[in-house]
N, C-alpha and C positions, 0 to 999 in steps of 0.2 A: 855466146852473146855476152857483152859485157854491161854487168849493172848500173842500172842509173846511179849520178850522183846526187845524193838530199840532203846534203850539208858541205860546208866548206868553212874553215877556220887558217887564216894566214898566220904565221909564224914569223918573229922576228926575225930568222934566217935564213927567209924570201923559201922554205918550204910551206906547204900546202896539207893541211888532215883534212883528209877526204874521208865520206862515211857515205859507202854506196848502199843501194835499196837492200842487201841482203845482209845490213848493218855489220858489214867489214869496215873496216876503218883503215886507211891505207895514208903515207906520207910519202908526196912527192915534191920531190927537187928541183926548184927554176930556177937556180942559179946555172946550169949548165946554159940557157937560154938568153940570160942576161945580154950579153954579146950579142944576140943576133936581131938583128930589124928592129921591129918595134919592141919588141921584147926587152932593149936596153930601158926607156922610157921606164921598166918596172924595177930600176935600181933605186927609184925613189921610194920610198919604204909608205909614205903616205900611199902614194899611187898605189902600191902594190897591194894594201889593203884593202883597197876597193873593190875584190876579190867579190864575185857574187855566182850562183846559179843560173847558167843559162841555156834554159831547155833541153839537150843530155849532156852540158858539160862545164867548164868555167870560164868566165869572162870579168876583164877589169872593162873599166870607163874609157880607157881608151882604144876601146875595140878588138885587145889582144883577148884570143883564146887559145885554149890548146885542146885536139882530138880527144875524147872522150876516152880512145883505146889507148894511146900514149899516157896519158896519165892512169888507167889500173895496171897496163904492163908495164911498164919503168917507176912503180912505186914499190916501196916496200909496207909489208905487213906488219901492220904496231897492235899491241893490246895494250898499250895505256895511253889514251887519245890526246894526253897532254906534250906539246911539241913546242912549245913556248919558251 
């Protein structure tokens, strides 16, 4: 089972610090995504921030999210939560 996400912080370099319920803290990459469908829209760095929680996983304002399980498996594990 993969752990809820309870925090989310955007990075200037359109990565993502995730800090799921078993206070892991994990950085994942949407730049690989950028290119694809709506997901180009989060080239704008404003947009992109509007990065929020949404029920098991993340969502911006303009309705893009990504699978809960994709982002703990294609992240990697950080211990210093700063990614800025």
């Amino acid at each position: 089972m993969i752990p809820r996400i309870v925090h989310v912080v955007p990075s200037t370099d359109f990565e993502l610090l995730l800090t799921f319920e078993n206070h892991e803290k994990r950085v994942f990459n949407v730049k690989p995504y950028l290119n694809l469908g709506a997901f180009s829209e989060l080239k704008n760095e404003d947009l992109f921030k509007t990065v929020k929680i949404s029920y098991d996983t993340v969502a911006w304002v303009n309705g893009v999210d990504i699978d809960p399980e994709e982002l703990y498996k294609n992240s990697r594990k950080v211990k210093n939560e700063s990614i800025a």
